[in-house]
C-alpha positions in Angstrom: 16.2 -54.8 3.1 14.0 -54.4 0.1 11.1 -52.7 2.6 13.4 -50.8 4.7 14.7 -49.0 1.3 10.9 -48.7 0.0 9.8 -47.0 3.5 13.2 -45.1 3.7 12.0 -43.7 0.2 8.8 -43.0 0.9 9.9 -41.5 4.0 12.6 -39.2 2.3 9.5 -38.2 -0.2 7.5 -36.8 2.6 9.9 -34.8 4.5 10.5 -33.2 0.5 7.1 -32.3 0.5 6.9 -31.2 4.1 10.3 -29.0 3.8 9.4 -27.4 0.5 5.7 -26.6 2.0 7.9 -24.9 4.7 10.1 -23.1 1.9 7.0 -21.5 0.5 5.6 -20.9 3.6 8.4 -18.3 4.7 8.0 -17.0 0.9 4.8 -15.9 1.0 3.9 -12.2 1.4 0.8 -11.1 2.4 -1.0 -8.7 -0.7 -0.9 -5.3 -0.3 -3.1 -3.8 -3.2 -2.4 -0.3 -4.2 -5.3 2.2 -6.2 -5.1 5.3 -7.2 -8.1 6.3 -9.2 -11.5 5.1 -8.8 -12.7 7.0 -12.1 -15.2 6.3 -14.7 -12.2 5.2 -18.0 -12.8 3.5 -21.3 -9.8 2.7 -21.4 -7.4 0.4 -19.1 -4.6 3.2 -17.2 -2.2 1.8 -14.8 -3.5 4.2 -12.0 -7.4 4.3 -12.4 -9.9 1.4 -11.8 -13.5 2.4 -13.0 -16.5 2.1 -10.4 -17.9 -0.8 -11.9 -14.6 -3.2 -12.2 -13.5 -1.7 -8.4 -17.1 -3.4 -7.2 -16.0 -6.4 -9.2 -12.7 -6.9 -7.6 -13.8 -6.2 -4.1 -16.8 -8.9 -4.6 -14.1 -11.4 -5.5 -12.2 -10.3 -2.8 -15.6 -11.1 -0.4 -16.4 -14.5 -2.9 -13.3 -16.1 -2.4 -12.9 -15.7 1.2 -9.7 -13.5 1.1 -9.3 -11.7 5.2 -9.5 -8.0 4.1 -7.4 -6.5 7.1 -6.4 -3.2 8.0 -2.4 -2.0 7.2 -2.5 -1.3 10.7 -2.9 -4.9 11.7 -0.6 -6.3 9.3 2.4 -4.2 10.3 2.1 -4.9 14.1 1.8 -9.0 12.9 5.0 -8.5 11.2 6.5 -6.0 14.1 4.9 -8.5 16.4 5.1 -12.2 15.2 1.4 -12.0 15.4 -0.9 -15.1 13.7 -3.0 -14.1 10.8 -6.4 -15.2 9.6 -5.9 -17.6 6.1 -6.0 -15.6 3.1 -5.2 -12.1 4.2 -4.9 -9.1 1.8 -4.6 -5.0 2.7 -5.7 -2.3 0.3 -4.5 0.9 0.1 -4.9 4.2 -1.5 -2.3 6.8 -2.8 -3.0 10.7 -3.7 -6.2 11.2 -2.0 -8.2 11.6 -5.4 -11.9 12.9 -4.6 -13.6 9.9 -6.3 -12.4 7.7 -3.6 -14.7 9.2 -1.1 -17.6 9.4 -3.9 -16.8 5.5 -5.2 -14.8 3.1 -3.6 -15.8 4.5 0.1 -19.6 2.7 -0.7 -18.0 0.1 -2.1 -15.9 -0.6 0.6 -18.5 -0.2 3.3 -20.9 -2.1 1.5 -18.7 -5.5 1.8 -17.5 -4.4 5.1 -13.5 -4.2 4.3 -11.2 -1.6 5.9 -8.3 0.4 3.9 -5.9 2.7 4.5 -5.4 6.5 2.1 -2.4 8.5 1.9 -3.1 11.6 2.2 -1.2 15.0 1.0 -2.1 17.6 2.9 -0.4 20.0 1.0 -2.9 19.3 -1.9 -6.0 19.6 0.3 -4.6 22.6 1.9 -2.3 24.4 -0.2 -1.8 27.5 2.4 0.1 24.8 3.7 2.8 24.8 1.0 2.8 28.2 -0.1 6.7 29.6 -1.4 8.3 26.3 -1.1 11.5 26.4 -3.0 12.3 22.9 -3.6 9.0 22.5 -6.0 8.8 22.1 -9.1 6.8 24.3 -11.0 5.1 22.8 -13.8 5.1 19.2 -11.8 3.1 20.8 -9.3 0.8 22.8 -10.9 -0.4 19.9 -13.1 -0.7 17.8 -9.7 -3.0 20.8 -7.9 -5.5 21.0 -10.8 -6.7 17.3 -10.1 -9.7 16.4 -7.6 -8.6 15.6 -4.6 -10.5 14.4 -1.0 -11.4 17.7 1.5 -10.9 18.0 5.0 -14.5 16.8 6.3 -14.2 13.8 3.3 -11.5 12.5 4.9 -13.4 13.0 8.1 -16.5 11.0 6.4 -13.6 7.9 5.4 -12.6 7.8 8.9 -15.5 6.9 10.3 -16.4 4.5 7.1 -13.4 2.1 8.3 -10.3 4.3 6.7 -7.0 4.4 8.0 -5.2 7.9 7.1 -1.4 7.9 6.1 0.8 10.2 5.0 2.0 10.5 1.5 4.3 13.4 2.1 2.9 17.4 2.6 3.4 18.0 -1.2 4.2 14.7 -2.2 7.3 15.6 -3.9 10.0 13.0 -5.2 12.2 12.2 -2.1 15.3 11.3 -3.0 15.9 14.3 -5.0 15.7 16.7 -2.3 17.9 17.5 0.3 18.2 15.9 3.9 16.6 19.0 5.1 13.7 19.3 2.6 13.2 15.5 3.1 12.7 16.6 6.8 10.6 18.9 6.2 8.1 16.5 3.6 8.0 14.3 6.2 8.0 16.0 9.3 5.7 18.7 8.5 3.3 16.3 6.3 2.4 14.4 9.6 2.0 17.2 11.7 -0.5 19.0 9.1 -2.6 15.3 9.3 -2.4 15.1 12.7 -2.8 18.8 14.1 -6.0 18.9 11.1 -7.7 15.8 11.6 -6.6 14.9 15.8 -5.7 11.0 15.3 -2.2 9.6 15.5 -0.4 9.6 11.7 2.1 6.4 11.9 1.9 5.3 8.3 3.7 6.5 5.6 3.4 6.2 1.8 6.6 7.1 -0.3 5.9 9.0 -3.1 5.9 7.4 -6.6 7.9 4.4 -3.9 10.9 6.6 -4.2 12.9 6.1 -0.8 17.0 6.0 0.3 18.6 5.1 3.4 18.3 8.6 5.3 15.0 8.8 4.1 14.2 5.6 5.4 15.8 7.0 8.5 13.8 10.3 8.6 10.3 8.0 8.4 10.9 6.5 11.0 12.8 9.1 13.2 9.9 11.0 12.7 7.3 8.6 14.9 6.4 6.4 11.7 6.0 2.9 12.0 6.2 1.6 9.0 6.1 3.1 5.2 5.3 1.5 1.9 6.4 2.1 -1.6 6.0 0.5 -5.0 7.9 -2.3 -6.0 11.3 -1.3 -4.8 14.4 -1.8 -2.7 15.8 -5.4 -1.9 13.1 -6.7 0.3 11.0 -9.5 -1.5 9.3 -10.5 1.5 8.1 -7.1 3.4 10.4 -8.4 6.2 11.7 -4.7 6.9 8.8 -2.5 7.8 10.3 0.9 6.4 9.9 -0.8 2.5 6.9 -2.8 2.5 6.1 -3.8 -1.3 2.8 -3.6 -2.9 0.8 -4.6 -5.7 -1.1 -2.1 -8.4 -4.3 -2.8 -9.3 -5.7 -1.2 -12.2 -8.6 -1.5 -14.9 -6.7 -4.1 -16.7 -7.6 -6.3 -13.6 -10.2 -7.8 -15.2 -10.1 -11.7 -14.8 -10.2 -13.9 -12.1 -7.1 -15.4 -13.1 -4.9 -12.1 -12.9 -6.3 -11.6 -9.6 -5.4 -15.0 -8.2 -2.1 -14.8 -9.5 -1.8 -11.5 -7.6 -3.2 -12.3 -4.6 -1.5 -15.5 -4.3 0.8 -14.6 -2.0 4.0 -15.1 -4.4 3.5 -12.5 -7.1 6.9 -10.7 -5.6 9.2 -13.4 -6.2 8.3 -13.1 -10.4 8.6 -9.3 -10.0 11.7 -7.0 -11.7 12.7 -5.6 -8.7 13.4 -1.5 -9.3 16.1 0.5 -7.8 14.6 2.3 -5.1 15.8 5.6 -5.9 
């Protein structure tokens, strides 16, 4: 009786470990990194990374044996029940600044990792969004006098191993505009990608992560497979395609530890998670 209770015990211990290895397991979410910026700074901004600590993060990226994969591939895995490699991680781009083509596109080719920008094609363009009513202004005149990526730029990251999403034709705050003008963000940013650059535009970027349910709709109405915001919405686990979560990397990413914690696979389930409109 004695053994049969020490075995039984030892028993129960390992089916513990084996279900809470199985808890995690369905817990972790595969890193989605989010840049803005890749801009000379002396001093740490939550949407620039400078040249130098961009190369750094990449090279711990390549170090440590993380599987930098495309957004592409990680959305039919989830769409599909698809088996990833170990250590997967995606990186993305928002805005289309200019000194992503001049500093993160070498970087990138030069360790061989694919990424995906969202592009505005309203601010590459801007015959494009010409008397447009619902705009703000002041917001939007401060957002046309930054840098951002040209027409045959965008060409150039294509063929470096970008992916091009859509971040909206004006990138204007969603869920403060009407269902029409929604439509029209949406509907008319992918066909000024598409029409422009001639390749299929089936990820979308919410802009500053700001999404509701008809909005969500309108993504995906509009030939969209799957759209990504901030840290938003009720989806923890980037289980629902339409609000996949991700992670900002900045400047202040500046230790191995932060980016361990980060890329760990878990960071979401520390997170405060914000309203998503």
């Amino acid at each position: 009786m004695r053994n049969f209770r020490k075995y039984f015990f030892i028993l129960l211990l390992i089916a513990a470990a084996i279900s809470g290895r199985v808890w995690l397991e369905q817990r972790r979410v595969v890193p989605i990194l989010m840049f803005h910026k890749v801009e000379k700074t002396n001093t740490p901004q939550a949407e620039i990374v400078s040249p130098q600590r961009f190369d750094w993060q990449m090279g711990y990226l390549k170090k440590n044996h993380y599987n930098v994969i495309s957004l592409d591939t990680l959305v039919d895995a989830i769409r599909d029940g698809k088996k990833l490699p170990p250590k997967p991680v995606v990186i993305t781009f928002d805005d289309g600044y200019a000194d992503n083509y001049v500093y993160a596109l070498p970087v990138l080719k030069k360790y061989g990792f694919p990424a995906t920008v969202f592009i505005v094609p309203g601010l590459v363009d801007q015959n494009l969004i010409k008397e447009k009513d619902y705009l703000d202004p002041e917001k939007f005149k401060a957002l046309i006098d930054e840098d951002y990526l040209n027409w045959a730029q965008i060409r150039e990251m294509m063929k470096g191993g970008f992916t091009i999403g859509c971040h909206g034709l004006t990138s204007a705050y969603l869920p403060d505009l009407s269902i029409k003008n929604q439509v029209l963000e949406i509907e008319k940013g992918k066909w000024a990608l598409e029409n422009t650059l001639k390749v299929k535009i089936d990820l979308y970027a919410y802009p500053v992560g700001g999404f509701d349910e008809n909005t969500k709709a309108i993504v995906k109405q509009a030939g969209f497979k799957a759209a990504v915001t901030t840290n938003r919405g009720k989806d923890r686990f980037n289980k629902n395609l339409y609000e996949l979560d991700r992670i900002r990397i900045s400047d202040a990413d500046n230790s191995e530890q932060i980016l361990w914690v980060k890329l760990m696979g878990f960071y979401h389930l520390f997170r405060q998670m914000e309203n998503p409109h």
